[in-house]
N, C-alpha and C positions, 0 to 999 in steps of 0.2 A: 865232195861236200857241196850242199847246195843250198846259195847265200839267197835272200827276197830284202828286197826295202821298202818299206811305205814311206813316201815324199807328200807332205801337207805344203801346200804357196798359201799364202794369206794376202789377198788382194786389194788394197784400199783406194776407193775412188772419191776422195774426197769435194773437188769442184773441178770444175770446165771448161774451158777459155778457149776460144780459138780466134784467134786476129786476122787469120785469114779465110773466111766465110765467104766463098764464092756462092753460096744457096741458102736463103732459110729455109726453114723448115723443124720435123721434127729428127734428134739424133737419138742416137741409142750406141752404147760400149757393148763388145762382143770378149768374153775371156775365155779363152781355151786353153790348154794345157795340151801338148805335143812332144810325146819323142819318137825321134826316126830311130829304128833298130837295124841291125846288120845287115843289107840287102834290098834297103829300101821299105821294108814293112814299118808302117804306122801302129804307134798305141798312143790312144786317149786319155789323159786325165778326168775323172767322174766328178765334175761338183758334188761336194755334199750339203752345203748348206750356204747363206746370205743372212745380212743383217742392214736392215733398210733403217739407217739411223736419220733422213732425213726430215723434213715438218712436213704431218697431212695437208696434200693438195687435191681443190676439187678440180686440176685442171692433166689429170695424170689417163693421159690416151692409151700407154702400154704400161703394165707393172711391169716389175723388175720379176723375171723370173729365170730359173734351169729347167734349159733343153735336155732331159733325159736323153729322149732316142739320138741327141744330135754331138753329147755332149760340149755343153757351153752355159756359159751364164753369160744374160743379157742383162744390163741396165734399165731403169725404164726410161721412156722416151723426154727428153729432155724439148723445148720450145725454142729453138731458136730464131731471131729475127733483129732485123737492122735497124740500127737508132737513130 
C-alpha cells in the first residue's frame, strides 16, 4: 500500500528587530522548506503563494517575491540603519 502526504507551513513574518546590527544596510528573509530523505537526497517544499499585508511604500528597493526555479520565498528588502 502506498501512503503520500501533502504538508502546508504557514509562515508569519510579522516585524524585525535586530539589536545586534554589525552593518546597515538593506535586509531581506529567505523561507525554504527542506527534507533530507534516506541517503542524503534533498526535496524541496514549493511556495504557492504570500500575502503582503504591510502599508504601501514609495521606498521598497526589492518586492517580496517566490523563487520558482530556486524554491524559496524572499521578503522584501527591509532599510536598515543606526540611530
Amino acid at each position: 500500500m502506498s501512503l503520500k502526504a501533502y504538508l502546508e507551513f504557514y509562515v508569519n513574518l510579522e516585524e524585525f528587530k535586530c539589536f545586534d546590527l554589525n552593518n546597515q544596510g538593506l535586509y531581506m528573509q529567505r523561507i525554504q522548506v527542506v527534507e533530507e530523505k534516506a541517503g542524503g537526497q534533498l526535496s524541496y517544499g514549493q511556495p504557492m503563494s504570500f500575502e503582503d499585508t504591510s502599508k504601501p511604500s514609495d521606498n521598497i528597493f526589492y518586492p517580496a517575491e517566490i523563487k520558482d526555479e530556486e524554491y524559496y520565498f524572499q521578503t522584501k528588502a527591509s532599510l536598515a540603519k543606526y540611530q
